[in-house]
N, C-alpha and C positions, 0 to 999 in steps of 0.2 A: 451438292456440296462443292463439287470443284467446278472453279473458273479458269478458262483457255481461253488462247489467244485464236485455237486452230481445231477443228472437229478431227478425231480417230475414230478408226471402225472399231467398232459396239466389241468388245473381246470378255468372254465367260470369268471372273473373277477365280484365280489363284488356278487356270488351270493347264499351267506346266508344273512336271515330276520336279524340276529343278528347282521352281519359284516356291514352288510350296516347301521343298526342305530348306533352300535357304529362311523363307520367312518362321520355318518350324523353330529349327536353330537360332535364327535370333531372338524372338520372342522368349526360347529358353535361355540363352543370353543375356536377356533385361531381366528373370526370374531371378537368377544369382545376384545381380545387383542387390537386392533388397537385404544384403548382409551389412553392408555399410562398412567391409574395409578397406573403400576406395575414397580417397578424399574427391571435391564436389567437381571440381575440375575432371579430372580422371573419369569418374563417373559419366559425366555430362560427353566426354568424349569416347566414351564407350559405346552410348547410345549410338552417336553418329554412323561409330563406326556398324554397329549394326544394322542403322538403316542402308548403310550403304551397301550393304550384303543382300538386304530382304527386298530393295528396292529393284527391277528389272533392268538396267539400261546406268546405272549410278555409275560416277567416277569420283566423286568426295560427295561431304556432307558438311553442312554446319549448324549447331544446335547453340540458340541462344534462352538463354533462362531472365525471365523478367525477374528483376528484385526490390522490392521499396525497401526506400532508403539506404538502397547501394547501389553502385555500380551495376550493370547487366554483366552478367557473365557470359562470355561467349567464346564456342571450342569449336574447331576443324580439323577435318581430316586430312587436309591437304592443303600446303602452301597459299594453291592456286584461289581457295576457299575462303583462307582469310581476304586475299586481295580483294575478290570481290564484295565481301561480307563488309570491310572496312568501307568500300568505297558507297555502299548500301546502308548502313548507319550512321555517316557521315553525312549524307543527301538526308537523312530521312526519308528516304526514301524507295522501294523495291520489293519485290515479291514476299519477302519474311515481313517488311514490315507492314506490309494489307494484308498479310495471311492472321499476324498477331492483331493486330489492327478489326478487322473484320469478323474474326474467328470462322474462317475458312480456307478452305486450300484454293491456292492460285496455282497455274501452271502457266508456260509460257515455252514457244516451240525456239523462240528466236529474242534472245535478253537486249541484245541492241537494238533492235526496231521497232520491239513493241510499247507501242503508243501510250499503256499508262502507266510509264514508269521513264519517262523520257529523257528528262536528266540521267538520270542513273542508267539506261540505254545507253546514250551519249559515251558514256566514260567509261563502260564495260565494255564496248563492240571488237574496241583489238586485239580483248584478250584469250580471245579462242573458245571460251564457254558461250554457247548457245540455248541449253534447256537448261528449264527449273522446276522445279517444284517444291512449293514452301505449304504445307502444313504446321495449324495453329497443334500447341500440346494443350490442352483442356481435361483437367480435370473438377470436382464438383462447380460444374459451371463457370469457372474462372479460368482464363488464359493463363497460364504461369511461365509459358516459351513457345519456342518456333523452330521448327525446322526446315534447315533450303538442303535440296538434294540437287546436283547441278551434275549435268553431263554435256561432255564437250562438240557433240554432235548435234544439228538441230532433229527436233521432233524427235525426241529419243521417249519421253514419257507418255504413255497413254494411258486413257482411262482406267484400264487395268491396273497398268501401274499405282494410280493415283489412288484406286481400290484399296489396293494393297499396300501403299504408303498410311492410308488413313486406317487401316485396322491396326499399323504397328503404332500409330502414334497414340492410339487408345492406353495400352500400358507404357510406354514410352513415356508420356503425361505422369504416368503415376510414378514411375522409375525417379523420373525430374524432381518432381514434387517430394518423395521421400527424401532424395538427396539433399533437397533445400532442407527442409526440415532439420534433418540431423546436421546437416551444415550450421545450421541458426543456433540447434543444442551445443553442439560443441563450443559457438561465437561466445556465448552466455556464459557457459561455462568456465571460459579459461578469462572471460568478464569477470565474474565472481571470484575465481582465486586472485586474479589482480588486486580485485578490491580488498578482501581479505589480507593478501600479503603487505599490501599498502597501509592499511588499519592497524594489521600489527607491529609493522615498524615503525610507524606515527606513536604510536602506546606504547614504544623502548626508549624512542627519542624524549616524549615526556617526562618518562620516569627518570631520564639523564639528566635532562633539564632541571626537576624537581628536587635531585638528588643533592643539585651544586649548589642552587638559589636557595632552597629552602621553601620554595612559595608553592602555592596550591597549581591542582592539575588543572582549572584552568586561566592560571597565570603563566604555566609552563605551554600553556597549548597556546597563547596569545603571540609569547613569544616565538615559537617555531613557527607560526601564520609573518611576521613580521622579518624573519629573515627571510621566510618565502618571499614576500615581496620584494625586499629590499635585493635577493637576486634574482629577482623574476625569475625561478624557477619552480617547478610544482613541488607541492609541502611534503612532498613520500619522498622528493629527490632529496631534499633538505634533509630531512627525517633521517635516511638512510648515513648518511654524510655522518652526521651526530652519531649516531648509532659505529659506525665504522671508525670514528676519532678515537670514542670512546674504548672499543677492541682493542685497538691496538697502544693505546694507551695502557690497558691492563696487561696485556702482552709484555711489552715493556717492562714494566715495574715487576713481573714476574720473573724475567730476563734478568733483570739489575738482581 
């Protein structure tokens, strides 16, 4: 599963006292997530932060979430993190994006010299981080993010490590994946009230319309489509407009 740049000695999976509670603790960590009262941001940064706990050798983390038809989302633990993550999606280029790409974990001892990611070596080498490690988040067979674990020392991640990165990213995946989810319910959601709110003041503004002209509802809907245009603005703005003359219009005359 995992590709290096540099062979480490062969080390027993998960067997320091310390590596094992930290990756206990985190893994219980990503369990609580699954309440959903962290919006998707926060969440997605959460993750990070607890790979960087469960990870051996980590000094940040950054967790990117694939999204069709938006934007990718993407959160860091540390300043240093975005730097390089920006300078890595900008290339197209670097270890999250062939860990996402491939759906495998990449490792790498030394980010500025090594060879297949060269650009983006290039333009990282000054800035003090040296390892990586990017694991894909997959769950039901779909990639849905990536994770780069970055430590500022070279050769900091070994096999073990790497071990131990890819059993967190197994629920980690799923942590992500619920987040989007309930992320998309909520988008929908406050879609539909929009819509809804929209629809009902379009059907005030009608009856406004209807009430002065005399003419049918959709001779009054013709009209409020036509001063839509004629202010190029959207027909719920208009809508709204009418509806608010009209308020305070009756205000007034209640006033008088």
């Amino acid at each position: 599963m995992t590709t290096s740049d540099a062979d480490h000695p062969d080390q027993p999976a998960l067997d320091g006292a310390a590596d094992q509670l930290e990756l206990r603790e985190s893994l219980s960590g990503l369990s609580h997530l699954a309440t959903g009262r962290l919006g998707l941001e926060n969440t997605l940064t959460r993750v990070a932060q607890f790979a960087v706990r469960a990870i051996p050798g980590a000094d940040g983390a950054g967790l990117t979430l694939l999204e069709e038809g938006h934007s990718d989302t993407i959160v860091a633990t540390a300043q240093f993190v975005s730097e390089i993550d920006d300078i890595q999606y900008g290339l197209g280029q670097g270890p999250c994006v062939s860990a996402a790409a491939e759906g495998r974990t990449m490792m790498t001892d030394s980010l500025g010299s090594d060879e297949r990611w060269p650009d983006f070596g290039a333009q990282v080498a000054g800035l003090g981080v040296h390892s990586a490690l990017s694991l894909p988040l997959i769950t039901a067979g779909r990639v849905v993010g990536a994770m780069n674990i970055y430590a500022h020392q070279r050769a900091v991640f070994t096999e073990r490590a790497a071990d131990i990165g890819e059993l967190f990213a197994v629920p980690a995946a799923v942590a992500v994946q619920n987040a989007q989810v309930l992320s998309q319910a909520r988008r929908l959601a406050t879609q539909l009230q929009a819509t809804l709110s929209n629809r009902a003041v379009i059907d005030r503004a009608v009856g406004i319309i209807m009430s002065r002209s005399g003419g049918t509802a959709d001779q009054a809907l013709a009209k409020l489509r036509q001063a839509s245009q004629k202010d190029r603005k959207e027909i719920s703005v208009v809508a709204q407009r009418i509806v608010d003359e009209a308020v305070r219009l009756a205000e007034a005359r209640r006033g008088g």
